[in-house]
N, CA, C and O atoms as CSV, one atom per row, in Angstrom:
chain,resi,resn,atom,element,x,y,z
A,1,UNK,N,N,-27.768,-15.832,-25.922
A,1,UNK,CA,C,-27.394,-14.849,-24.944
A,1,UNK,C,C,-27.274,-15.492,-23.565
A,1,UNK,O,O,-26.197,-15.338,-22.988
A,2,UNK,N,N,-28.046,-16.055,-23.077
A,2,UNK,CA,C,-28.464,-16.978,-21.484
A,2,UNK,C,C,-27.027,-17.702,-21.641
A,2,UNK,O,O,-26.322,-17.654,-20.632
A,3,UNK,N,N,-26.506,-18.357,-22.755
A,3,UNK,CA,C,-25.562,-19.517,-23.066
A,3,UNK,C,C,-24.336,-18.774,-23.203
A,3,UNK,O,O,-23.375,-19.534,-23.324
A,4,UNK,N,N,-24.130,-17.938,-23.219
A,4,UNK,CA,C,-22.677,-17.375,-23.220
A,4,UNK,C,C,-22.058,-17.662,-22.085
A,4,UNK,O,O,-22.608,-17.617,-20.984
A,5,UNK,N,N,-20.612,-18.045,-22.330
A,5,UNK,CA,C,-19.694,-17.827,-21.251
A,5,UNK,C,C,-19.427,-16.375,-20.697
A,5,UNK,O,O,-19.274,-15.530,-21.579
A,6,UNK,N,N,-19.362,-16.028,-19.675
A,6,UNK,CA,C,-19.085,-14.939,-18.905
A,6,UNK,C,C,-17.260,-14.584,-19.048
A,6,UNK,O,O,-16.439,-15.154,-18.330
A,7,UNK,N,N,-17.052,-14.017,-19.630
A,7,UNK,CA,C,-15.188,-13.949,-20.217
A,7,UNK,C,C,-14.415,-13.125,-19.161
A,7,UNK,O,O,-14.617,-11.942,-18.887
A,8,UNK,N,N,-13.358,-14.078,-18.534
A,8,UNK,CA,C,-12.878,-12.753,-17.777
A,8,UNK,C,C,-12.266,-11.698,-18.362
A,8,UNK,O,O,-11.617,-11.771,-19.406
A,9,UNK,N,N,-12.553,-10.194,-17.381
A,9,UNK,CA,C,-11.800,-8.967,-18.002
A,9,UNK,C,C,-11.373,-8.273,-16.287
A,9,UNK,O,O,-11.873,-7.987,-15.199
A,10,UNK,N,N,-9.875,-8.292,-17.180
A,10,UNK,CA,C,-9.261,-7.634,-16.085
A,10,UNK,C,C,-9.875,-6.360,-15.463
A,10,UNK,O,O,-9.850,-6.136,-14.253
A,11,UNK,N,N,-10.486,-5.455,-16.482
A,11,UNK,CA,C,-11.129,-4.183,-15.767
A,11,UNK,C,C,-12.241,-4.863,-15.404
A,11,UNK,O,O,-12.732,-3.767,-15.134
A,12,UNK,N,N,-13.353,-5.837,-15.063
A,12,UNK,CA,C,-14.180,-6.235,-14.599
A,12,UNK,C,C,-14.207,-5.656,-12.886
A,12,UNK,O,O,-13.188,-5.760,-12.203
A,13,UNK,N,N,-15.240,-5.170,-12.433
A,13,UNK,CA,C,-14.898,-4.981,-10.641
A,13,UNK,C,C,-15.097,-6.318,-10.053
A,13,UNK,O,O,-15.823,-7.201,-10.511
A,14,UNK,N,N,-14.257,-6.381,-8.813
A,14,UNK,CA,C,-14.068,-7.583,-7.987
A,14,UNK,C,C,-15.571,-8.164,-7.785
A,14,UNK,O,O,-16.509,-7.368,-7.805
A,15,UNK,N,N,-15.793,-9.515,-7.594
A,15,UNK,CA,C,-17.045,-10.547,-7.458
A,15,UNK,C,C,-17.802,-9.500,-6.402
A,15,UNK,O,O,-18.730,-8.769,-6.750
A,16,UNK,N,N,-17.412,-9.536,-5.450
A,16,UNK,CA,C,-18.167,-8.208,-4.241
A,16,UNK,C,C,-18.818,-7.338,-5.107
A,16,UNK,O,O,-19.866,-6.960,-4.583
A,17,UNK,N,N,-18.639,-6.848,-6.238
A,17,UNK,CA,C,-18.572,-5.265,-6.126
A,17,UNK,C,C,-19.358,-6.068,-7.573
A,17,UNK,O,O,-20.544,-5.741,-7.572
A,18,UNK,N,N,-19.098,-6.808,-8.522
A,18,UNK,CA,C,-20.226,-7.504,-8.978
A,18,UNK,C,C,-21.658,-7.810,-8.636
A,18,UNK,O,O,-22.710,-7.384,-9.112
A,19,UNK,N,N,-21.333,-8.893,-7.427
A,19,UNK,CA,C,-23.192,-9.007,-7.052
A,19,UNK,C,C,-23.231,-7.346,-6.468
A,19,UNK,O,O,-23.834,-6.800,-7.392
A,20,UNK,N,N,-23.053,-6.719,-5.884
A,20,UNK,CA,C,-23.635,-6.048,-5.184
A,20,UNK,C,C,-23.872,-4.787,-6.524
A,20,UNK,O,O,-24.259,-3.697,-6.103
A,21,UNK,N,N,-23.688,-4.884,-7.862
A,21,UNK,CA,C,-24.111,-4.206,-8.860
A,21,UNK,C,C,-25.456,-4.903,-9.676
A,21,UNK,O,O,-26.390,-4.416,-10.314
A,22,UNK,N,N,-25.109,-6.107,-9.365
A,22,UNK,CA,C,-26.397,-7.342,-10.059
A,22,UNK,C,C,-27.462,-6.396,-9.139
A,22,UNK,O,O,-28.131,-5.531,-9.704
A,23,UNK,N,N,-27.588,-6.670,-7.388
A,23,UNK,CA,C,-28.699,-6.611,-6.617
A,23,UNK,C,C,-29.315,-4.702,-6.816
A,23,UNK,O,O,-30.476,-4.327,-6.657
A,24,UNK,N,N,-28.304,-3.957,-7.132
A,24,UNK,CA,C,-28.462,-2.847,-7.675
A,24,UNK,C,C,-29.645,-2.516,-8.714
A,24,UNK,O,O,-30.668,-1.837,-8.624
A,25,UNK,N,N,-29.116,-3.225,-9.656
A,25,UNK,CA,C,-29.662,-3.880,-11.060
A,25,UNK,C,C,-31.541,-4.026,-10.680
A,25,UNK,O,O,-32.504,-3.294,-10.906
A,26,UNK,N,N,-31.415,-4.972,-10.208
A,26,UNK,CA,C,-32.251,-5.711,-9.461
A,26,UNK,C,C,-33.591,-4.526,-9.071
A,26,UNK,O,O,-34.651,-4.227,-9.619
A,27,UNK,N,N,-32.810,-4.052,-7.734
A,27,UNK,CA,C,-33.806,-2.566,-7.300
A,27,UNK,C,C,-34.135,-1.939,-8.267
A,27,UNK,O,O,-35.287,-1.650,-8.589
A,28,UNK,N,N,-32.986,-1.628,-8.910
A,28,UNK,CA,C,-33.488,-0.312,-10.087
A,28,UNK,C,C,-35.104,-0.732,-10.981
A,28,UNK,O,O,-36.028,-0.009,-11.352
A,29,UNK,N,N,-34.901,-2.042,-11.069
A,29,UNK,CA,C,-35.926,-2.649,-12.148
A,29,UNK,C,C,-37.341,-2.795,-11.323
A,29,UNK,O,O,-38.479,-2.675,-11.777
A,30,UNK,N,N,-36.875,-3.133,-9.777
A,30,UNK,CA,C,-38.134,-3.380,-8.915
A,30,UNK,C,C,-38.866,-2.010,-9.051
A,30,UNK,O,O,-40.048,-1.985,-9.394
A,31,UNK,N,N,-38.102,-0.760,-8.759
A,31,UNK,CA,C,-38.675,0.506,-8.267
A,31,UNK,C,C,-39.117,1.158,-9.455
A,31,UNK,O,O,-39.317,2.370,-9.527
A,32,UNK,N,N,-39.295,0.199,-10.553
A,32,UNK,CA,C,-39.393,0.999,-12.049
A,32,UNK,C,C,-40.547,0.186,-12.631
A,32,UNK,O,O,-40.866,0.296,-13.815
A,33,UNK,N,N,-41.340,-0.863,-11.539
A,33,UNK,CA,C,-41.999,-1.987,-11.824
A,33,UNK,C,C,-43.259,-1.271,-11.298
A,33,UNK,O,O,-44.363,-1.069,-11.805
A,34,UNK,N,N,-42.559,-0.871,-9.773
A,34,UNK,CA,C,-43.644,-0.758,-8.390
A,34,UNK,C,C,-43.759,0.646,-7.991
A,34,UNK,O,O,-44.538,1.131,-7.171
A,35,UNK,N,N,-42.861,1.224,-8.700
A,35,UNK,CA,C,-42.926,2.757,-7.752
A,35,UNK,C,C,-42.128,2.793,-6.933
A,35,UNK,O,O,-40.990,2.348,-7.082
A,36,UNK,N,N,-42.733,3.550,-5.479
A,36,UNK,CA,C,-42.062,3.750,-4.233
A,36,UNK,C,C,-42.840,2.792,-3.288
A,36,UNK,O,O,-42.314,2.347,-2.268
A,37,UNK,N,N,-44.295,2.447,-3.716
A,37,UNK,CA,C,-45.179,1.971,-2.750
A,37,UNK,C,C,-44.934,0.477,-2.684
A,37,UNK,O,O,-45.883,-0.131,-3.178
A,38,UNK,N,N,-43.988,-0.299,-2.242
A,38,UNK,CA,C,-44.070,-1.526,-2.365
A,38,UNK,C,C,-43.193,-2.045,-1.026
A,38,UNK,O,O,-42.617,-1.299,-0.234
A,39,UNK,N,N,-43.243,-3.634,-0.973
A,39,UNK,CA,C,-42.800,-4.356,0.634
A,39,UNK,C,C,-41.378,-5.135,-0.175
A,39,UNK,O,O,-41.677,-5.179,-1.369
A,40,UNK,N,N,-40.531,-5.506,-0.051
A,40,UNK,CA,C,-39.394,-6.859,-0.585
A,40,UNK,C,C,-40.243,-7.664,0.758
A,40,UNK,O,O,-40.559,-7.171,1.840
A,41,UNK,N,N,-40.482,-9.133,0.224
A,41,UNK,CA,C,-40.568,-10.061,0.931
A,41,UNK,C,C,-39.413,-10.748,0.924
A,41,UNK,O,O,-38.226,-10.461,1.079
A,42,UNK,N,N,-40.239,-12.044,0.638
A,42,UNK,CA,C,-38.486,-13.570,0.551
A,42,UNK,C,C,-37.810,-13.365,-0.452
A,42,UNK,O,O,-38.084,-13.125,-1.627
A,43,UNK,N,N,-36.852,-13.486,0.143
A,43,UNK,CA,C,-35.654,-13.496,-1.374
A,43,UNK,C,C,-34.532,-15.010,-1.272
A,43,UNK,O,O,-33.951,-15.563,-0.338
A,44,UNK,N,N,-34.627,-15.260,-2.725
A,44,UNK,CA,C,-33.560,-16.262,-3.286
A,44,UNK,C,C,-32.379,-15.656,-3.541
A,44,UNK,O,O,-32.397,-14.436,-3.708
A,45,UNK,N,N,-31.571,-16.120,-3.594
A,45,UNK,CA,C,-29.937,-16.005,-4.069
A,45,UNK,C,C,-29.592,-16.597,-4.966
A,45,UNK,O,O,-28.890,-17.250,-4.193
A,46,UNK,N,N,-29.335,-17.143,-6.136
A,46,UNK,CA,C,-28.681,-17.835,-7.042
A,46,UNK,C,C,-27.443,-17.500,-7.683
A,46,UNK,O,O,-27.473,-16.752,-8.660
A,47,UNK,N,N,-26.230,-18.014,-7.203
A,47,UNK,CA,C,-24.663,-17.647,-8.028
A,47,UNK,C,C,-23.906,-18.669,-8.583
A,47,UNK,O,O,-23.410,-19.609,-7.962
A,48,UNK,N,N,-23.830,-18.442,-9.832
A,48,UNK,CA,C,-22.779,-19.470,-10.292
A,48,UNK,C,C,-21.535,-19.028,-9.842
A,48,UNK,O,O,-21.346,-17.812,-9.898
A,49,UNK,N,N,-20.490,-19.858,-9.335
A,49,UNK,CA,C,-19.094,-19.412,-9.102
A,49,UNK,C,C,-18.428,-20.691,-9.361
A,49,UNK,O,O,-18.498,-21.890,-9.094
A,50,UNK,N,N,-17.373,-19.355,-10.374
A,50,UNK,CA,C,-16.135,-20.246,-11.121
A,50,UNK,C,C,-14.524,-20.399,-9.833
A,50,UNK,O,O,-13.994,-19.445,-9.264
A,51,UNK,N,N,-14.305,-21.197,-9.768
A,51,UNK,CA,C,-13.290,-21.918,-9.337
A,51,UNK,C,C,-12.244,-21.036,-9.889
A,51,UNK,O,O,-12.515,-20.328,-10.859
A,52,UNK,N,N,-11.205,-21.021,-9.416
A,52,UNK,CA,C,-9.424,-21.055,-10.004
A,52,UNK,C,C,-9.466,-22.065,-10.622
A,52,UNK,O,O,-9.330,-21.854,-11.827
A,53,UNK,N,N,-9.641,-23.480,-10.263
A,53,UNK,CA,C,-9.388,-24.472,-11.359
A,53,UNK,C,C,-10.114,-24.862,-12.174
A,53,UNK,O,O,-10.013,-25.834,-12.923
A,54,UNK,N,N,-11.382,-23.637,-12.001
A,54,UNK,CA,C,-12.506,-24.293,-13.834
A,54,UNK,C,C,-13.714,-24.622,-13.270
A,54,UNK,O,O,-14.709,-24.024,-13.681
A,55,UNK,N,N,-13.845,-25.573,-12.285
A,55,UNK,CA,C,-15.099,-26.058,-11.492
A,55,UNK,C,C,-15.819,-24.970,-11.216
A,55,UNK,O,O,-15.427,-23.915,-10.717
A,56,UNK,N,N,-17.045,-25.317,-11.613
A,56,UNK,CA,C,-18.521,-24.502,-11.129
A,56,UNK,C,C,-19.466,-24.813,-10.225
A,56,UNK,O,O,-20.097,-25.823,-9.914
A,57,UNK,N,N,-19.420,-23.993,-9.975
A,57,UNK,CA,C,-20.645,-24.433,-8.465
A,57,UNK,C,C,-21.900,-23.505,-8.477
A,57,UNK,O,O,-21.912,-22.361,-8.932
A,58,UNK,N,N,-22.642,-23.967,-8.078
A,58,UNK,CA,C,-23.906,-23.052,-7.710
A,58,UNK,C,C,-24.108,-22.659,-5.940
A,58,UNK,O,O,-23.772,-23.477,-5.083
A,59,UNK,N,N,-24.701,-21.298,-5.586
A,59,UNK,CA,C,-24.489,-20.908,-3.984
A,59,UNK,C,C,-26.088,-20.663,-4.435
A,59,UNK,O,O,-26.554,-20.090,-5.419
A,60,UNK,N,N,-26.699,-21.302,-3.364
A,60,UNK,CA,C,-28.315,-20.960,-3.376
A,60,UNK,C,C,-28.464,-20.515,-1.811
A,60,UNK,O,O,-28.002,-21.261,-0.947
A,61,UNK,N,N,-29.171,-19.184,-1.419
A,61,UNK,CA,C,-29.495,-18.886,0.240
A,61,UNK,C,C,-31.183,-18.455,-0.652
A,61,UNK,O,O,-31.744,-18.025,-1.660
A,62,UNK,N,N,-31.318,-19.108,0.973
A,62,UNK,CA,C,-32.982,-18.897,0.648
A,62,UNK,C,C,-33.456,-18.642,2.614
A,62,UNK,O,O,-33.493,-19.515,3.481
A,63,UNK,N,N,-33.647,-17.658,2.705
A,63,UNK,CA,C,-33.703,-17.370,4.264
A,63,UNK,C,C,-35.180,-17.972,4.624
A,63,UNK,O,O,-35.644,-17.366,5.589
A,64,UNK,N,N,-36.066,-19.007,4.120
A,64,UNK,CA,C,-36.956,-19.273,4.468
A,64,UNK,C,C,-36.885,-20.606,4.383
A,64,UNK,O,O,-35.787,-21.081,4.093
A,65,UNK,N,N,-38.290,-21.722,4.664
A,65,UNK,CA,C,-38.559,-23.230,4.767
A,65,UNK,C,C,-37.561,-23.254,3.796
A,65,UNK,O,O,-36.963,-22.301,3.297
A,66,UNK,N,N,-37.423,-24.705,3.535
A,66,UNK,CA,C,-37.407,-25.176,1.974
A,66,UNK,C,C,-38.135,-25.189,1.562
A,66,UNK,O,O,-37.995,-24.753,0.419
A,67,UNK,N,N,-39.410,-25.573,1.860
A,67,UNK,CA,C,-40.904,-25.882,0.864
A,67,UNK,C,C,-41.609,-24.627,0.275
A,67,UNK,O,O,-42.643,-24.573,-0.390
A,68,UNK,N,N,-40.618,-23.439,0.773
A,68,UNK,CA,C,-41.370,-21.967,0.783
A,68,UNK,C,C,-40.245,-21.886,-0.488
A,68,UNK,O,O,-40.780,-21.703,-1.581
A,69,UNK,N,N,-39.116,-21.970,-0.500
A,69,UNK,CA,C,-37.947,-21.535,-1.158
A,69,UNK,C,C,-38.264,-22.650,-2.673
A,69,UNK,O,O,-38.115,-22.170,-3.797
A,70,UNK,N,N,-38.613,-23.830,-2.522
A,70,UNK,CA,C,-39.233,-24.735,-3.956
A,70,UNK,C,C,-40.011,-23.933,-4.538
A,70,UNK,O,O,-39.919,-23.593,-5.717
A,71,UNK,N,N,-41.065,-23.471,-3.527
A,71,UNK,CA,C,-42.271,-23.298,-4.455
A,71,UNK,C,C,-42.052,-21.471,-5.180
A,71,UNK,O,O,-42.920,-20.827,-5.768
A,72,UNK,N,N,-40.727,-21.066,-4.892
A,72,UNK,CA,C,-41.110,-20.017,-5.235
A,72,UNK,C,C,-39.916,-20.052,-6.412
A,72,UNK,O,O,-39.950,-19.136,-7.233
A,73,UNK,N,N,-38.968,-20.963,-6.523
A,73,UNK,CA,C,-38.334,-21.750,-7.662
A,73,UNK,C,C,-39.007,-22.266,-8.416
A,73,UNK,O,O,-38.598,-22.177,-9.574
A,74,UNK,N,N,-40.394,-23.082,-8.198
A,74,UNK,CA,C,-40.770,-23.451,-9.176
A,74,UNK,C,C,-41.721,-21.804,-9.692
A,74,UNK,O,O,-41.623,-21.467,-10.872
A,75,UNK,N,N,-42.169,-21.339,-9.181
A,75,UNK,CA,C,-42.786,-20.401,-9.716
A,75,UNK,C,C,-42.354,-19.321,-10.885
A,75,UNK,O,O,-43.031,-18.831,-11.788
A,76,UNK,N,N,-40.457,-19.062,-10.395
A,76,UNK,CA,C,-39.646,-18.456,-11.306
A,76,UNK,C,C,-39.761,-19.175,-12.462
A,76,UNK,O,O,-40.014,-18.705,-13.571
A,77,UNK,N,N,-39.543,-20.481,-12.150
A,77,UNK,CA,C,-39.471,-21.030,-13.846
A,77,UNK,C,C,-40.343,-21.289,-14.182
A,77,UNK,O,O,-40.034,-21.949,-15.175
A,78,UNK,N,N,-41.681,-21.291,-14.111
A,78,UNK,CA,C,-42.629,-20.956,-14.955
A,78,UNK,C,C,-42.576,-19.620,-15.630
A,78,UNK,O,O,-42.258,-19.457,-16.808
A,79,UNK,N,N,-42.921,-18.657,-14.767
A,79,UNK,CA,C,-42.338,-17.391,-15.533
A,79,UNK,C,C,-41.776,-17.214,-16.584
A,79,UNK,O,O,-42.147,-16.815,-17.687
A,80,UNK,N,N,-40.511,-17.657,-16.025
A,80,UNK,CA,C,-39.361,-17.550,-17.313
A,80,UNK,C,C,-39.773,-18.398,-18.708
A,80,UNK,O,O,-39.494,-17.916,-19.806
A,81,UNK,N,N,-40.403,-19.594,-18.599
A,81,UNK,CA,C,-40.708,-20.681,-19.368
A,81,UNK,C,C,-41.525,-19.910,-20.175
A,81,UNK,O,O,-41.432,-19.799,-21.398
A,82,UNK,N,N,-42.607,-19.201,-19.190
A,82,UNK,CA,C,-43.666,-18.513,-19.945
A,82,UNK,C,C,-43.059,-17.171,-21.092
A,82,UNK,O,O,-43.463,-16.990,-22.241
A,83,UNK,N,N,-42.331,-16.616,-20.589
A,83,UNK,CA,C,-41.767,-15.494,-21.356
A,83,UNK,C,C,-40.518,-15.845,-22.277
A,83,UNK,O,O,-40.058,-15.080,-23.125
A,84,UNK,N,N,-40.172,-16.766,-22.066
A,84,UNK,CA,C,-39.318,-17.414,-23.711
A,84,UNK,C,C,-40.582,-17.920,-24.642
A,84,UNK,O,O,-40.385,-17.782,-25.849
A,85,UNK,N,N,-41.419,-18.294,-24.389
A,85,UNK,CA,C,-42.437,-19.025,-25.091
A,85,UNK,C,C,-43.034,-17.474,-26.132
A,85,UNK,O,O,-43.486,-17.452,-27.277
A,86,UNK,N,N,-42.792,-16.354,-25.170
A,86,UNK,CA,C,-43.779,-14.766,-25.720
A,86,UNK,C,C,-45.123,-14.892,-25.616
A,86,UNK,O,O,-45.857,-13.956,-25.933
């Protein structure tokens, strides 16, 4: 599933209207985690973006240090590491 290519579809909504359904996504799951009673602190960004000519790139914003923005990268992937493991 993680390994699938992402296929284009013409009815797909424009990249805009994409992330801003991901970060949607996102809330819905926070406020279904936490309630109403909770703060958003730092936030990461992570986007793969495909090229017109095929090339992939990654866009990382991290509005804090770097050393703040590592450690909270490395922290995700533990997580994640931890919860493929079950």
């Amino acid at each position: 599933m993680a390994d699938e290519a992402i296929e284009p579809d013409a009815t797909a909504p424009n990249p805009r209207t994409r992330l801003m359904n991901e970060v949607a996504e996102q809330m819905d799951a926070i406020e279904s985690d936490f309630g109403s009673d909770y703060e958003i602190g730092r936030v990461i960004t992570i986007v793969e973006v495909t090229g017109p000519d095929g090339n992939v790139g990654l866009r990382v914003r991290a509005g804090q240090y770097p050393w703040i923005a590592l450690g909270m990268l490395e922290f995700a992937k533990k997580s994640l590491e931890a919860t493929m493991r079950g």
